[in-house]
Each structure stands twice: as structure tokens, then as C-alpha cells.
C-alpha beads as a LAMMPS data file, in Angstrom:
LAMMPS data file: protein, C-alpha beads

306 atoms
305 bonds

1 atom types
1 bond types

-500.0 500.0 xlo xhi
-500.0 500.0 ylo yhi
-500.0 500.0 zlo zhi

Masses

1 110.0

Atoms # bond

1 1 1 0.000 0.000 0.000
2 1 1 1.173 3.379 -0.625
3 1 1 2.181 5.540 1.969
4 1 1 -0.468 8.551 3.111
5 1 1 0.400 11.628 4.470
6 1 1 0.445 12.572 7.951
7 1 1 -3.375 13.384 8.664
8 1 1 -4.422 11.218 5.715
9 1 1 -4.450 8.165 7.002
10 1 1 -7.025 5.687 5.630
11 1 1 -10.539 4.210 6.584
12 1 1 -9.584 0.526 6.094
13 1 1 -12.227 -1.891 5.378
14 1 1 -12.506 -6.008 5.963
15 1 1 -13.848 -7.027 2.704
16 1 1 -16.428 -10.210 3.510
17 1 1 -15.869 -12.591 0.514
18 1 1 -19.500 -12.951 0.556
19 1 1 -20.294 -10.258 -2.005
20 1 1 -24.261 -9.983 -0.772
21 1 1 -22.696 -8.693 2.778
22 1 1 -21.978 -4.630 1.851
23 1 1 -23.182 -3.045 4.800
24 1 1 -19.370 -2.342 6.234
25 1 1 -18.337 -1.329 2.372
26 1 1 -20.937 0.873 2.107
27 1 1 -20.654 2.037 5.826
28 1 1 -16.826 2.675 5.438
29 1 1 -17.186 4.566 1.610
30 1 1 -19.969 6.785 3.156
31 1 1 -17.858 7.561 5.823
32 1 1 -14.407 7.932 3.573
33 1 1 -16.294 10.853 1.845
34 1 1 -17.308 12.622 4.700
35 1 1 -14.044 12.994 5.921
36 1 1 -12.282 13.213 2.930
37 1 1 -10.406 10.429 3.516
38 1 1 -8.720 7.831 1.267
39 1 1 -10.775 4.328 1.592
40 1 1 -8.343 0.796 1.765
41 1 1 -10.345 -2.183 1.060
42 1 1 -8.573 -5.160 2.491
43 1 1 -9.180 -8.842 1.683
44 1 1 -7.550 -11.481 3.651
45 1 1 -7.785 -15.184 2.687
46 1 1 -6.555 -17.780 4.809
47 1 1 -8.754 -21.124 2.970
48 1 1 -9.437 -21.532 -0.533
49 1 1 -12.118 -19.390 -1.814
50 1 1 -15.823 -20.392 -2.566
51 1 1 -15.018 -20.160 -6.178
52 1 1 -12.118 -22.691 -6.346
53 1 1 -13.093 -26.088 -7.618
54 1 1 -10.137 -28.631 -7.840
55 1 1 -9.909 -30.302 -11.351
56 1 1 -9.597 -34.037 -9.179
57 1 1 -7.714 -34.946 -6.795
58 1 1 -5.708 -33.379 -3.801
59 1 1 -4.701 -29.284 -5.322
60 1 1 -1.596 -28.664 -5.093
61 1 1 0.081 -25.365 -3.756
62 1 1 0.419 -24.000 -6.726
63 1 1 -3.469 -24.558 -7.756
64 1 1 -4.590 -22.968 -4.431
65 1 1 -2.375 -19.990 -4.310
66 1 1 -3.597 -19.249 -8.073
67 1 1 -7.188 -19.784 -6.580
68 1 1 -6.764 -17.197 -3.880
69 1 1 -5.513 -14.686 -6.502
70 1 1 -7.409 -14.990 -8.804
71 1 1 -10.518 -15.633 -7.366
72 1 1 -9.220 -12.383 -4.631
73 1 1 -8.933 -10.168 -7.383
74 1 1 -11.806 -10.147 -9.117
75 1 1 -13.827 -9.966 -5.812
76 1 1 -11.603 -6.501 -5.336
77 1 1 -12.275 -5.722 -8.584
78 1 1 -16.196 -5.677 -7.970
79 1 1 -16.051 -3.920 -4.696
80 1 1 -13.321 -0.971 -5.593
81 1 1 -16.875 -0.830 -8.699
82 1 1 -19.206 -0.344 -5.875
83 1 1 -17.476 1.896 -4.173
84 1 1 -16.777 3.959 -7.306
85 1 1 -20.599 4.219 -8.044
86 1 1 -21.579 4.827 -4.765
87 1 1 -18.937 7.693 -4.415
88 1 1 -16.979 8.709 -7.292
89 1 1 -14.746 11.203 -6.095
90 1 1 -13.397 8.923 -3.031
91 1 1 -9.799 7.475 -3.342
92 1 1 -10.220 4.111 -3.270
93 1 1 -7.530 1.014 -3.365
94 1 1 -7.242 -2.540 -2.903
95 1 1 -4.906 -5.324 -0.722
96 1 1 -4.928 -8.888 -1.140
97 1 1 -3.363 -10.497 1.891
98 1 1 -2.990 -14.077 2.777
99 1 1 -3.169 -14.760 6.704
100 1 1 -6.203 -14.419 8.925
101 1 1 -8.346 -11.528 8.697
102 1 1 -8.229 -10.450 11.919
103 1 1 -4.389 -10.268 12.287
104 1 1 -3.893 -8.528 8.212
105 1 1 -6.697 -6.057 9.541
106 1 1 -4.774 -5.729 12.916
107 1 1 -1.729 -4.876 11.511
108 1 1 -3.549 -2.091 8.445
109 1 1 -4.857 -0.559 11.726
110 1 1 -1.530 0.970 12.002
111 1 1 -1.704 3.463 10.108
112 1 1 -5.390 3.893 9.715
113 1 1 -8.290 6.026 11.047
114 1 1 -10.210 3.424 11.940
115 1 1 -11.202 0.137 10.403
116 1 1 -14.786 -1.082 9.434
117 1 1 -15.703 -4.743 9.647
118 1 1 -19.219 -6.661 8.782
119 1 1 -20.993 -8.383 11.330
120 1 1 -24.091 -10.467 11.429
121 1 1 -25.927 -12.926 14.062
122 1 1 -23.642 -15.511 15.763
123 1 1 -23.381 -17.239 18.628
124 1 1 -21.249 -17.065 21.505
125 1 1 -19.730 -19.891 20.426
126 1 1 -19.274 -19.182 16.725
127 1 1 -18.136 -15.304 17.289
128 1 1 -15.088 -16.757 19.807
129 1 1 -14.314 -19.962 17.397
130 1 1 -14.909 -19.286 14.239
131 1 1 -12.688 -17.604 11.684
132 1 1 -15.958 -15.032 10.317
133 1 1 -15.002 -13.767 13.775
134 1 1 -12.592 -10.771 13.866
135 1 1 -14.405 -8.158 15.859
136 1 1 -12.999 -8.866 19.301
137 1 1 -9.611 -9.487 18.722
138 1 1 -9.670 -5.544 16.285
139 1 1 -10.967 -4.329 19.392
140 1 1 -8.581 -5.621 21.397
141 1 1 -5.685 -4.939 19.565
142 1 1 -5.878 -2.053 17.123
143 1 1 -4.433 1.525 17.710
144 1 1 -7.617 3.200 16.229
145 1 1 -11.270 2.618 16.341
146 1 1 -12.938 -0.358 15.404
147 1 1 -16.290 -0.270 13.884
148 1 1 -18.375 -2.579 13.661
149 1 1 -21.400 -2.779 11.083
150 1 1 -24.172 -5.636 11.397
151 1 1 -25.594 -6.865 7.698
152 1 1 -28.954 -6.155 7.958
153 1 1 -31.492 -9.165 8.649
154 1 1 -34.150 -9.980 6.203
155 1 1 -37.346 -7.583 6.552
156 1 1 -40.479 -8.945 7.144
157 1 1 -43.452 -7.283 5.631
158 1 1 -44.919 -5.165 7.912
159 1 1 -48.793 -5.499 8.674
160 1 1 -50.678 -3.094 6.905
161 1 1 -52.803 -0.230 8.882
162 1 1 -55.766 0.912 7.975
163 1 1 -58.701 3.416 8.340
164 1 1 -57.903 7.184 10.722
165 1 1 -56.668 5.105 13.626
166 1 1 -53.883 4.246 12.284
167 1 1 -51.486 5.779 14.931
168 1 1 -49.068 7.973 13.050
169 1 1 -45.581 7.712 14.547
170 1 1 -43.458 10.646 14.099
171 1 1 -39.650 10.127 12.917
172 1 1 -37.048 10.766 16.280
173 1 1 -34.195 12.744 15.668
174 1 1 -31.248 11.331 13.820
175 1 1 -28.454 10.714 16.248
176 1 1 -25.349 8.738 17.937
177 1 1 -24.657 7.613 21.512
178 1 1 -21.448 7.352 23.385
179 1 1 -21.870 5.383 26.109
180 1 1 -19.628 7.161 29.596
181 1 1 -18.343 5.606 32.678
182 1 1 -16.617 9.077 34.364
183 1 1 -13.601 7.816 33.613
184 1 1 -10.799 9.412 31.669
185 1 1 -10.495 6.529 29.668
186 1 1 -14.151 7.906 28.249
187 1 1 -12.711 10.991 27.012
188 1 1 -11.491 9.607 23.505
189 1 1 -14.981 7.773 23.051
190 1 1 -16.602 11.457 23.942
191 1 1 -14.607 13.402 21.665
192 1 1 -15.047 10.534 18.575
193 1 1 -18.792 10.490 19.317
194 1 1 -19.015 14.541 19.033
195 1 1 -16.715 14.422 15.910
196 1 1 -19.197 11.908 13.903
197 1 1 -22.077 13.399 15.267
198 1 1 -21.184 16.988 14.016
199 1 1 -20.190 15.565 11.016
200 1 1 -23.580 13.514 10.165
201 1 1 -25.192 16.629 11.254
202 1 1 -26.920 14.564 14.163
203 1 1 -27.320 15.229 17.339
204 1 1 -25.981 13.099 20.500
205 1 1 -26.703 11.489 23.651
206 1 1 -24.055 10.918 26.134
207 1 1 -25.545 7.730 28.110
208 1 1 -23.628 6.732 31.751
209 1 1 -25.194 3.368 32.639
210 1 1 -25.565 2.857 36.060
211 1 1 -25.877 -0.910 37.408
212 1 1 -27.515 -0.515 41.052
213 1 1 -25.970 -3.229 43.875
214 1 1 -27.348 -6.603 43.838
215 1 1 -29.062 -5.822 47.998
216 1 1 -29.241 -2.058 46.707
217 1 1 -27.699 1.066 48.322
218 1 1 -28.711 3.054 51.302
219 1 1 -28.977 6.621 49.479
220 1 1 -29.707 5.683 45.394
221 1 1 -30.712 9.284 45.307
222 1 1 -27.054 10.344 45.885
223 1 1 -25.996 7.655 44.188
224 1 1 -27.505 8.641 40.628
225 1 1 -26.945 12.661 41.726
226 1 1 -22.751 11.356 41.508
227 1 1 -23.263 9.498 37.897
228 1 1 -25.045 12.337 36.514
229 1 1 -21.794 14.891 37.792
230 1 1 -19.415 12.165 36.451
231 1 1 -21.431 12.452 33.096
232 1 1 -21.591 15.879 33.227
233 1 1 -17.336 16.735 34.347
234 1 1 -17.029 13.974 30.718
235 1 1 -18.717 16.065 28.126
236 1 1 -17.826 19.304 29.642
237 1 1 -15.657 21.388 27.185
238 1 1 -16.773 19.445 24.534
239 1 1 -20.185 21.223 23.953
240 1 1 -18.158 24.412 23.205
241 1 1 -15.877 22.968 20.479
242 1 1 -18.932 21.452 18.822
243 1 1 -21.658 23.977 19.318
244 1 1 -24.014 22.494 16.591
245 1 1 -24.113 18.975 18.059
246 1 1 -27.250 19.076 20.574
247 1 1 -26.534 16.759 23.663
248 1 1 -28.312 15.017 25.714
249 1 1 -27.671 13.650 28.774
250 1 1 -29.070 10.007 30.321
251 1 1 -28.538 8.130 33.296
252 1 1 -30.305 4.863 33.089
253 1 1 -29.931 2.035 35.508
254 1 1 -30.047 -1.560 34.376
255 1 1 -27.075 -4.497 32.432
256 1 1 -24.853 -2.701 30.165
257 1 1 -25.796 -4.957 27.371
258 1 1 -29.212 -4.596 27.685
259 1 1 -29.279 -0.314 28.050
260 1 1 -26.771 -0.112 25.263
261 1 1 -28.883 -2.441 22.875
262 1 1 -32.272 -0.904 23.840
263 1 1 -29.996 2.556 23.186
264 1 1 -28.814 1.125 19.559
265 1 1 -32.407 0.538 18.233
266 1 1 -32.755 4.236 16.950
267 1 1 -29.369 5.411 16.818
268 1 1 -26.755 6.230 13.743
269 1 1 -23.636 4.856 15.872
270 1 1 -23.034 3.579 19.460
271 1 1 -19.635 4.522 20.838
272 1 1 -17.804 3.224 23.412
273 1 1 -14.507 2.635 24.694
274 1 1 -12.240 -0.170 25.668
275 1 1 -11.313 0.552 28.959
276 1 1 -12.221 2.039 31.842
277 1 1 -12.732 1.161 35.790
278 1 1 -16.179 0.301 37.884
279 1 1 -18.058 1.204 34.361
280 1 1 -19.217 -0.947 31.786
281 1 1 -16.441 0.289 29.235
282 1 1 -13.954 -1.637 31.708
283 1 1 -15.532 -4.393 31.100
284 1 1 -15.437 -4.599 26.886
285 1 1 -13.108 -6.806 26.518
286 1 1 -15.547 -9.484 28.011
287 1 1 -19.206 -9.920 28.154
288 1 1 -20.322 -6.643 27.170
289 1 1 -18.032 -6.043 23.922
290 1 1 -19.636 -9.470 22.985
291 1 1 -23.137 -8.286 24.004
292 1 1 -23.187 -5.198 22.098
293 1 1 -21.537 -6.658 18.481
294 1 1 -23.804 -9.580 19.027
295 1 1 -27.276 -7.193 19.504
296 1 1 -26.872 -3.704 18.368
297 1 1 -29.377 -2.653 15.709
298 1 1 -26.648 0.330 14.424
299 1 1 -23.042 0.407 14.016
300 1 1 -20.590 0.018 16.954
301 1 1 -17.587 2.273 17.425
302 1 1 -14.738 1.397 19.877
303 1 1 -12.612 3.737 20.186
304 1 1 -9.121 2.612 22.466
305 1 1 -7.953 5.429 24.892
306 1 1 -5.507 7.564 23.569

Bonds

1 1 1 2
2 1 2 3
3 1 3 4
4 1 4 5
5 1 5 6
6 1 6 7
7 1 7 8
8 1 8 9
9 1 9 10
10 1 10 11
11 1 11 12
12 1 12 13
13 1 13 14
14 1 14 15
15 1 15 16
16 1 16 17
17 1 17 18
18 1 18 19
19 1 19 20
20 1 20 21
21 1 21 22
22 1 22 23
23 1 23 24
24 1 24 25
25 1 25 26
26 1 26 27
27 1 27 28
28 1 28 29
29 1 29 30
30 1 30 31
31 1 31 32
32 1 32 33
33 1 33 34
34 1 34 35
35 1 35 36
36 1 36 37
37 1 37 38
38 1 38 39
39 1 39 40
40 1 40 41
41 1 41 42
42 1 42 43
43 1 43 44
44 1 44 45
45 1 45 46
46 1 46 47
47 1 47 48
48 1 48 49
49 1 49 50
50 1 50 51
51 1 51 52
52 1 52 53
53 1 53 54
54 1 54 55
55 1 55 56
56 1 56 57
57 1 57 58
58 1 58 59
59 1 59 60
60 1 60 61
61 1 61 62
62 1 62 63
63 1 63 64
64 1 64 65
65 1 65 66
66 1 66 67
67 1 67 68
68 1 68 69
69 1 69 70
70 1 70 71
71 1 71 72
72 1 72 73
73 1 73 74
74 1 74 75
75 1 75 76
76 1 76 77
77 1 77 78
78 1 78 79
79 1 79 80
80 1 80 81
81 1 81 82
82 1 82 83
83 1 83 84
84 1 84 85
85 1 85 86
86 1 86 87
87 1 87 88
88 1 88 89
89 1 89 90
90 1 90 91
91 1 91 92
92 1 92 93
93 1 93 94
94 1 94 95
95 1 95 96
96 1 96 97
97 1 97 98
98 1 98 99
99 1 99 100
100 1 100 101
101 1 101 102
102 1 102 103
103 1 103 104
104 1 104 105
105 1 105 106
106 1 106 107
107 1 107 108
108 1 108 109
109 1 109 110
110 1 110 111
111 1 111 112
112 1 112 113
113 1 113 114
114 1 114 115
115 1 115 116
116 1 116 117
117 1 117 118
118 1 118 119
119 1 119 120
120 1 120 121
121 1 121 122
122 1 122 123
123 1 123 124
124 1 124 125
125 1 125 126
126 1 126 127
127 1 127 128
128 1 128 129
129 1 129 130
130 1 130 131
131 1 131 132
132 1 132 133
133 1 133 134
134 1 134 135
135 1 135 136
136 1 136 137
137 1 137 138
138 1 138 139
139 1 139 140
140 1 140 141
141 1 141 142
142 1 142 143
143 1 143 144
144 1 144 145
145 1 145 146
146 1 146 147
147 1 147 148
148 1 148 149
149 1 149 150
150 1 150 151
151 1 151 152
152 1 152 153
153 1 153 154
154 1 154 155
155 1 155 156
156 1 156 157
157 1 157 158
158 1 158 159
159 1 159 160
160 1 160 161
161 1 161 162
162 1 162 163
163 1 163 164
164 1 164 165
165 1 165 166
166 1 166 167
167 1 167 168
168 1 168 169
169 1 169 170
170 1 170 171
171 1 171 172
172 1 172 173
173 1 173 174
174 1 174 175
175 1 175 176
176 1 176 177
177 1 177 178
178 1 178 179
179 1 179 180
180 1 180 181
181 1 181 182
182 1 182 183
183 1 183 184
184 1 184 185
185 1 185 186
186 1 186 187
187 1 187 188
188 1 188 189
189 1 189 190
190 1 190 191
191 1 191 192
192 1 192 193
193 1 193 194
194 1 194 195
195 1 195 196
196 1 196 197
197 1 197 198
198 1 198 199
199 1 199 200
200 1 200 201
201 1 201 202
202 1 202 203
203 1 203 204
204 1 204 205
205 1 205 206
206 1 206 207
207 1 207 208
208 1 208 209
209 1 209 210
210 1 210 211
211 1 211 212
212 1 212 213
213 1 213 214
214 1 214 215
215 1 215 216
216 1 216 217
217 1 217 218
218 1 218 219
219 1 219 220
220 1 220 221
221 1 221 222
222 1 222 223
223 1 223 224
224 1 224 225
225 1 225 226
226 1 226 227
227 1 227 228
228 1 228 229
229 1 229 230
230 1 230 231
231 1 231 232
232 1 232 233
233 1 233 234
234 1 234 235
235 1 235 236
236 1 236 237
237 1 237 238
238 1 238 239
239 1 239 240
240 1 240 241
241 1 241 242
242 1 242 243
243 1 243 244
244 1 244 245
245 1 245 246
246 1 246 247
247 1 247 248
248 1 248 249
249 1 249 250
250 1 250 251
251 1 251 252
252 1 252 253
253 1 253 254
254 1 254 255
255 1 255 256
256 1 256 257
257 1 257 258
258 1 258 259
259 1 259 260
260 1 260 261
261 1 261 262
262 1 262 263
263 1 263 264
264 1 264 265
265 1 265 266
266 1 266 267
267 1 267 268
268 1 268 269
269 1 269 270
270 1 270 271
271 1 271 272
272 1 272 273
273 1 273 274
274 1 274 275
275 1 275 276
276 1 276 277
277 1 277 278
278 1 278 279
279 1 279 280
280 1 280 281
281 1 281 282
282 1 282 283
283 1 283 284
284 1 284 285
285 1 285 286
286 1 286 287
287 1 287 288
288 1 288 289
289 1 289 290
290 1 290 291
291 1 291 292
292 1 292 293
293 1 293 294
294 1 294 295
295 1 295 296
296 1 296 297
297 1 297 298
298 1 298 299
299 1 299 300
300 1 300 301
301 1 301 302
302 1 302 303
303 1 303 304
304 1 304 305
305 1 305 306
């Protein structure tokens, strides 16, 4: 890959060989012309490809290396297209790597602005074991944010209404969420979350989820009065630097997981970080970074501390 200039560092995308899976393509071009940004699409093949059909017998080396180019180039070929009709004036470029995807993405993430892979239902089984996996060990690992965008599932037709009672349902305000712990660790996820909202033109709410003790606490009152400060002492400063991005400002009690799905349903982008102490960001490495790739309905952003 050529080298970029200081400040133009890449949006590197995991290419899924599956070429019906876009969503993280098309999430990662839309989000290369926004910034301005050059756009890396990265293929990494560590089996023989679904089009590679050995002429008998046991291939040999030679046959499956051929396979992997061949067959990795022309699926390049076809997204570098989509990405060109989708947005024409983005820089776009290819890499075909050989090795797993999650360490070839790892090692892009060096010099990237962040790095967009696909996602769709699996497991907790199949996300730690199988090789479709490389969400958790990006988020782990890499220097810059990790995004992660589920494929959409297959719509069901909704049931028609009918007659004046139809209930209308008016559209909520486009916007991200950046999940807070009153850490300092939150402060890169803060300032990432104000960044895309202000450049989606979306607003943003700053969400510090509180889990209550299992036999409870003798004054809740005070205890939810200290989250809201600590939510309060994160996003100060921030509001000033971004004074077009409207905030808003939760405390909600309840699982991590569960908040920050119920908080995805509606949202453009849920942010988080990937560490942190007595907050849920501390813990998403674990349960929680699984929870939320597993069951968020948008995009999620992890963004390491600096």
C-alpha cells in the first residue's frame, strides 16, 4: 500500500468474501467521503475461496495460491466498482493479503483512522471460534477505532394499517450515543462520538449506565446525583468545540448490554470505549463487547484510549 500523508491516514475496510454482505463497504465509503479520507479495502484469505473447484484430486500449492488470486482479485475488482458508483470522487484502493483476517486487519490498523468490519448474528460460540469472527480481537488490539457494522437481517413485511386510527408515529431525531463511565479513559470515546455526530449533522446522547448493587444502596438518590456529575465533568468542554451537536444527557440504571442495545435501536452509531474502571467500558473486553456486536441494531464504534 502506498504511503499517506500525515493526517491522511485511511478508513480501512474487511472485505467479507461474501459479495451480498456490503453493509461495512458501504458504511466505510460513506464515511471515507465525509471525511475526505482515502478508503483501503482489504481482503484477507486464509482457505481456498468459494469459487475454487479442484480439477480431481488433492490441489496442489500452486493450484490454491492461483485460486486465492485470482478468485481475490476479481472480488476486489467488484467492490473498488461499488465503491466507485456509490462515491466517485473517493480514493479508493485494494490489498490482497494471505493470513487471517483479523491479524492482516490488525496490523492495516496501524496506520489507519479506523477500520470497518461486517458483522451479522452468531453465537457465543461461533463469534469466539470461528474464523468469520474478527471483531474482538480488532478491538482488542488495534491503535484506532474499530467499527463494527451488522448486515442487515431480512425484513419482514410489515402489517398493513388501515382506516384514521392508524397511529401515526413521528420520525425521532437522527443521532449517535457514546456510552460514559466518568472515567478518563471515556474521554477519547466522547470526543469521537461529538466528531461523527457533528459531522452527520446529528445530534448526541451521552448515556452513563448505572448498574444498582445486587441488595441495593442506602442513598440511590445520591448515588444517581454522583453518575449524573461524572457524566456531566465527561462532556464538559466538549459542547463548546462542537456547538451544533445538541446533547443530551441520560442516566439509566439496568445491564450494560441490555441499556446499550435498547440505546442502539434508533441510533446512527453507538460509541464506546475499551477501557475504563467500575463502568461498563472496563468491562469490553468481556461480556459486554460481545453483548453489544452480538445485539446492536446500528453500528458500533470502539474507540481505544488515547
Amino acid at each position: 500500500m502506498a504511503s499517506h500523508a500525515h493526517g491522511d491516514e485511511p478508513i480501512v475496510v474487511g472485505l467479507d468474501p461474501d459479495p451480498g454482505r456490503r453493509a461495512a463497504l458501504g458504511w466505510a465509503a460513506d464515511e471515507a467521503d465525509r471525511r475526505r479520507l482515502p478508503l483501503l479495502l482489504v481482503l484477507a484469505q486464509n482457505v481456498p475461496t468459494p469459487g475454487y473447484r479442484p480439477t480431481g484430486g488433492r490441489p496442489s500449492w500452486e493450484e490454491w495460491n492461483e485460486s486465492l488470486h485470482t478468485t481475490g482479485d476479481r472480488m476486489l475488482k467488484e467492490a473498488v466498482a461499488f465503491v466507485e458508483s456509490r462515491h466517485p470522487q473517493v480514493r479508493v484502493s485494494g490489498l490482497l493479503a494471505e493470513g487471517h483476517p483479523a491479524w492482516v486487519l490488525r496490523e492495516q490498523a496501524r496506520n489507519a483512522t479506523v477500520v470497518v468490519v461486517g458483522s451479522w448474528r452468531l453465537s457465543a460460540l461461533q463469534e469466539l471460534f470461528t474464523s468469520a469472527a474478527v471483531a474482538l480481537p480488532l478491538i482488542a488490539h488495534a491503535p484506532c477505532p474499530v467499527v463494527v457494522v451488522p448486515e442487515p437481517e431480512p425484513e419482514q413485511a410489515p402489517e398493513a394499517e388501515h382506516g384514521p386510527e392508524a397511529e401515526h408515529v413521528p420520525e425521532r431525531q437522527p443521532h449517535f450515543v457514546v456510552g460514559v463511565d466518568g472515567s478518563r479513559h471515556s474521554a477519547a470515546a466522547v470526543d469521537f462520538a461529538f466528531d461523527e455526530a457533528a459531522l452527520h449533522g446529528s445530534a448526541l446522547r451521552a448515556l452513563y449506565v448505572w448498574q444498582p448493587p445486587r441488595l441495593g444502596t442506602p442513598d440511590e438518590e445520591a448515588a444517581v446525583q454522583e453518575c449524573r456529575r461524572l457524566l456531566s465533568e465527561t462532556v464538559a468542554g466538549r459542547t463548546a468545540d462542537h456547538p451544533e451537536v445538541e446533547l443530551r444527557q441520560d442516566v439509566v440504571a439496568g445491564h450494560p448490554v441490555q441499556v446499550l442495545t435498547e440505546a442502539s435501536e434508533d441510533a446512527l452509531g453507538l460509541v464506546v470505549g475499551t477501557r475504563g474502571h467500575g463502568g461498563f467500558t472496563g468491562l469490553l473486553l468481556g461480556s459486554v463487547s460481545q453483548g453489544v456486536t452480538q445485539h446492536a441494531r446500528c453500528p458500533v464504534i470502539t474507540v481505544p484510549s488515547a
